[in-house]
C-alpha positions as CSV (number, residue, x, y, z in Angstrom):
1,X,-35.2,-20.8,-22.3
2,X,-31.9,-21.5,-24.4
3,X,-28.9,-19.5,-23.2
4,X,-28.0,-16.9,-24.7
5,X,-24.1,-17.9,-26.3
6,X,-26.5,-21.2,-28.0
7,X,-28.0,-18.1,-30.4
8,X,-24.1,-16.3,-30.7
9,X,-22.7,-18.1,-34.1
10,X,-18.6,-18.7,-34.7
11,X,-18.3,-15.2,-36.3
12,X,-19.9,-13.4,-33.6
13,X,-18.2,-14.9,-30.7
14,X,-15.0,-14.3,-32.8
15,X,-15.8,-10.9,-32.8
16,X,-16.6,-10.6,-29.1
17,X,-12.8,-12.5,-28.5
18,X,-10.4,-10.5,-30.3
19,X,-12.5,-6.9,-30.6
20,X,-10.3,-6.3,-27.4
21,X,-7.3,-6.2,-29.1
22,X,-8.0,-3.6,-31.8
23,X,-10.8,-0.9,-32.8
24,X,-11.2,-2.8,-36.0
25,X,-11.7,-6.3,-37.1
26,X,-9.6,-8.3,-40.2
27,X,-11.9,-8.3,-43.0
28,X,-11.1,-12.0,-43.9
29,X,-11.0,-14.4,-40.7
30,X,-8.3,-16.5,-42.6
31,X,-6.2,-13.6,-42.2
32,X,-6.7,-12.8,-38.5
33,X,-3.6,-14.6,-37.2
34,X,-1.6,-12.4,-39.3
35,X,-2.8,-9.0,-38.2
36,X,-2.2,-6.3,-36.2
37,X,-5.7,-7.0,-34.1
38,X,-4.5,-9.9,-32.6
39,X,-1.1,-9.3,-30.3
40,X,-1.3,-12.4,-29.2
41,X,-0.5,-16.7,-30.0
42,X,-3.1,-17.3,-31.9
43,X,-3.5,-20.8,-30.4
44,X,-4.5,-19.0,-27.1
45,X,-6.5,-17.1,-28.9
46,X,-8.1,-20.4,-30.5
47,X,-8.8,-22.0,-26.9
48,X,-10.7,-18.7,-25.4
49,X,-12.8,-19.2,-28.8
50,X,-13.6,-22.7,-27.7
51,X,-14.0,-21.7,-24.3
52,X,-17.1,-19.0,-25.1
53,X,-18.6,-21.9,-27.5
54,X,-18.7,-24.7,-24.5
55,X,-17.6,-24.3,-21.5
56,X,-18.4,-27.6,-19.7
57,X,-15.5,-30.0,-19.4
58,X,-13.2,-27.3,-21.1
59,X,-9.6,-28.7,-20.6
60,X,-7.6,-25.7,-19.1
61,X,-4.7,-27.5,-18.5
62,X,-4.4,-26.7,-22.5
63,X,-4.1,-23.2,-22.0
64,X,-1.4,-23.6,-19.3
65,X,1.1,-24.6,-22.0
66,X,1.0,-20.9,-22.9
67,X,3.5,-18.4,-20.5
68,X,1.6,-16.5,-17.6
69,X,2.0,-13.3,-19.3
70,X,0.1,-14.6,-22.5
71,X,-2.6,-15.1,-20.0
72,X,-1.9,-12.1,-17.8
73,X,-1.5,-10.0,-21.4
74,X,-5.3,-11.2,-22.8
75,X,-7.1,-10.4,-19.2
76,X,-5.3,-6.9,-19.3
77,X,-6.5,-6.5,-22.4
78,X,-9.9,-7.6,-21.4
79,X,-10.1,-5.4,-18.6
80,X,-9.0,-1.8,-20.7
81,X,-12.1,-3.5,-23.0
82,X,-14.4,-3.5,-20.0
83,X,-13.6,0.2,-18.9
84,X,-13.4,1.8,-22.5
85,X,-15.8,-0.1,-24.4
86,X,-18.5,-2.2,-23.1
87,X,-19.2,-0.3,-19.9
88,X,-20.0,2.3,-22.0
89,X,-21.9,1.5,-24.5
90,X,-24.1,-0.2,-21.5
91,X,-24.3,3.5,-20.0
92,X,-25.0,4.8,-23.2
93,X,-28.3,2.9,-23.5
94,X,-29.1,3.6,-20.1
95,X,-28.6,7.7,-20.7
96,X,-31.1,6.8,-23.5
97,X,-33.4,4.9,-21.6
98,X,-33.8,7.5,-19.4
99,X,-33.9,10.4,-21.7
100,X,-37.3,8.9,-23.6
101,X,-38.7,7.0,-21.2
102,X,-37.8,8.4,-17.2
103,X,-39.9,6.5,-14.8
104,X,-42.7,5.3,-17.0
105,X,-41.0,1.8,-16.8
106,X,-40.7,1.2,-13.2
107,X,-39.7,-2.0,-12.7
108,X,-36.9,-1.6,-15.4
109,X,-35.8,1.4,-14.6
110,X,-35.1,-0.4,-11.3
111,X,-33.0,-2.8,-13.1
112,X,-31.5,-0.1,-15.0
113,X,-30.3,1.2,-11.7
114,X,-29.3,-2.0,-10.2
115,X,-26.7,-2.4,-12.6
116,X,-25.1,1.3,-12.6
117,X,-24.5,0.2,-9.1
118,X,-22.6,-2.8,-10.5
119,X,-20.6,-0.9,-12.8
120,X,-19.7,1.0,-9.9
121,X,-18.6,-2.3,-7.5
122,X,-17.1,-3.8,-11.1
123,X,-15.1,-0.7,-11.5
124,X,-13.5,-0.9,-7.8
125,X,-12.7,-4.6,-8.2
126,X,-11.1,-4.3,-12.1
127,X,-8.8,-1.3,-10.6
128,X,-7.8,-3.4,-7.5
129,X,-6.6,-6.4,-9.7
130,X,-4.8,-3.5,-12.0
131,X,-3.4,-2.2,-8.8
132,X,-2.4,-5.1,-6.6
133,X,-2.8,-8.6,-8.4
134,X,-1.9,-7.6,-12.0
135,X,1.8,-6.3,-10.7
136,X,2.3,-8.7,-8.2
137,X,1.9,-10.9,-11.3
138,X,4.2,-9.8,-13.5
139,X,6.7,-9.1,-10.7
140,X,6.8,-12.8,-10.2
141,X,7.2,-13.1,-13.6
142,X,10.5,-10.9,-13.7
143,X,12.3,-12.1,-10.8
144,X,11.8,-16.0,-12.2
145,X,13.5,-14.7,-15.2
146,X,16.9,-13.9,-12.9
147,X,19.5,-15.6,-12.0
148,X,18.5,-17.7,-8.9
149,X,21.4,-16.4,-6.8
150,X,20.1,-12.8,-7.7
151,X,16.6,-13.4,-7.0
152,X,14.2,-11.3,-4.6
153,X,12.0,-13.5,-2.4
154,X,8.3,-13.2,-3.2
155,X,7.6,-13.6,0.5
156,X,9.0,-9.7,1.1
157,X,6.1,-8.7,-0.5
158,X,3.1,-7.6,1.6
159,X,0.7,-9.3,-1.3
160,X,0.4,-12.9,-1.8
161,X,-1.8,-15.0,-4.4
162,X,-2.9,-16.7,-1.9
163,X,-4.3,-13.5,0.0
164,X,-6.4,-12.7,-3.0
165,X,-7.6,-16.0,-3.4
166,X,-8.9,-16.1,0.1
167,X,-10.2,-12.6,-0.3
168,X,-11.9,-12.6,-4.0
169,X,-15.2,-12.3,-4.3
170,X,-17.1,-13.2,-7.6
171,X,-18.1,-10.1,-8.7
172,X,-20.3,-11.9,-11.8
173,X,-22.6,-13.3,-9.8
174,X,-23.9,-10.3,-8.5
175,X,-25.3,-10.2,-12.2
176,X,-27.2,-13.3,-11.7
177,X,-30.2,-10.7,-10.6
178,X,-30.3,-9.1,-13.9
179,X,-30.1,-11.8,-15.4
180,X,-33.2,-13.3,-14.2
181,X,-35.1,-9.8,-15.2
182,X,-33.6,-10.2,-18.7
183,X,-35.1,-13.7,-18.9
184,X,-38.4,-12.8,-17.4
185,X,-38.8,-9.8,-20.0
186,X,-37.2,-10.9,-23.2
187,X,-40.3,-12.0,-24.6
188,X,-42.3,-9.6,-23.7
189,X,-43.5,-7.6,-26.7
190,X,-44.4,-4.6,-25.0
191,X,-40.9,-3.9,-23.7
192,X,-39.8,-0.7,-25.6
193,X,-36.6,-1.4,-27.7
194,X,-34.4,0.7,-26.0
195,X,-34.5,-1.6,-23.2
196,X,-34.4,-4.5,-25.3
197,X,-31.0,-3.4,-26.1
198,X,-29.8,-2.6,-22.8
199,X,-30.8,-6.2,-21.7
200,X,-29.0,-7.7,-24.5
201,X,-26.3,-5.9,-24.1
202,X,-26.4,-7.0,-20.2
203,X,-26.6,-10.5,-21.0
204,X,-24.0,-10.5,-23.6
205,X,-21.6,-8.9,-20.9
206,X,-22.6,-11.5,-17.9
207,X,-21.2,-14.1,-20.5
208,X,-17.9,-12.0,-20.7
209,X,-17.8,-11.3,-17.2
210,X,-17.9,-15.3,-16.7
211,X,-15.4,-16.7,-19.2
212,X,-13.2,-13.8,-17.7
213,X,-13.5,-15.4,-14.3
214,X,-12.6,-18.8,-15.7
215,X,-9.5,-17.7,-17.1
216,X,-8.9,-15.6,-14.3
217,X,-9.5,-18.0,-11.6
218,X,-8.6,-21.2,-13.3
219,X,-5.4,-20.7,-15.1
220,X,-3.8,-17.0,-14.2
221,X,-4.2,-17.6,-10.5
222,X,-3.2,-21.4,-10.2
223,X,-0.1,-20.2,-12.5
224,X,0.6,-17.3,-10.1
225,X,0.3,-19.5,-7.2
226,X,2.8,-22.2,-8.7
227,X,5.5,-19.4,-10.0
228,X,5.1,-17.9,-6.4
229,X,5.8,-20.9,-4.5
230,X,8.9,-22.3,-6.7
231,X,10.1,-18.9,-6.1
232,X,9.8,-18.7,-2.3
């Protein structure tokens, strides 16, 4: 079975890039860099796009020529997307699912459970990076920008990068489960519509909850790490 980003064409994984900086989208893509959407280089905002098309052999040593807090702005941003948009939209199909259909579905309404659980672990581990890592970050980010003989050693701090590193867990994998379900059913005519939907829109978010984690892992936190040793 083809993945699911080989069916999502250059508009729509536009869309699903910079819908996280805005409520609406520029009418005309040529204007995009121009508008009040996108708060952000629109260079970076060219890599990510390349990074949802392919990411096998994606150079991220390109998006380190950006500052840390471009990168550390665009995963905020993704995050406040997470908790005020596509979390619930996901819960709204699964108050619908449940409204029509209850338990007539067993086997998906097991599903359907599984992943309010995983909101609920997702939740928890977004609003520990928004509470420890996020501001650690951007701490580092303001003493670097003092005078060296005013600085504040990093090390004070009972938070390190490297502490997270050794304690982060990938919380996208836990969605590998679902989608295994959504692969299984997806072809399946007899699988009401509602739930089509609701595995759709599971599958589209495992493939944000990925290219998150690249960013994340692969060029915020090796940044963070390198800005937190110069500085101690």
């Amino acid at each position: 079975m083809a993945a699911l980003h080989d069916f999502i064409d250059t508009d729509k994984t536009y869309q699903l890039v910079v819908e996280r900086f805005g409520d609406s989208l520029p009418q005309d893509k040529e204007q995009k860099a121009g508008s009040k959407v996108i708060d952000m280089n629109p260079e970076l905002i060219e890599l990510i796009l390349d990074l949802y098309n392919n990411e096998e052999d994606f150079p991220f040593e390109k998006m380190q020529k950006f500052s840390i807090g471009e990168i550390l702005a665009y995963l905020q941003a993704t995050h406040r997307y997470y908790l005020t948009k596509k979390l619930p939209e996901i819960e709204q199909s699964l108050v619908h699912i449940f409204s029509k259909y209850g338990q007539s579905h067993q086997l998906l309404a097991s599903l359907a459970y599984f992943f309010n659980d995983y909101k609920t672990h997702l939740i928890e581990h977004i609003r520990m990076e928004e509470k420890e890592l996020f501001p650690y970050i951007q701490k580092l980010i303001e003493v670097s920008k003092q005078p060296a003989e005013l600085r504040t050693s990093a090390e004070k701090s009972n938070f390190s990068i490297q502490q997270f590193i050794d304690s982060h867990s990938p919380i996208e994998d836990e969605l590998q489960e679902v989608s295994q379900l959504i692969r299984r059913y997806s072809g399946e005519e007899s699988v009401p519509l509602p739930y089509k939907i609701f595995l759709n829109q599971v599958e589209l978010f495992e493939l944000e909850l990925r290219k998150h984690a690249i960013i994340e892992d692969h060029v915020l936190v090796p940044m963070a790490l390198e800005l937190e040793q110069q500085l101690n």
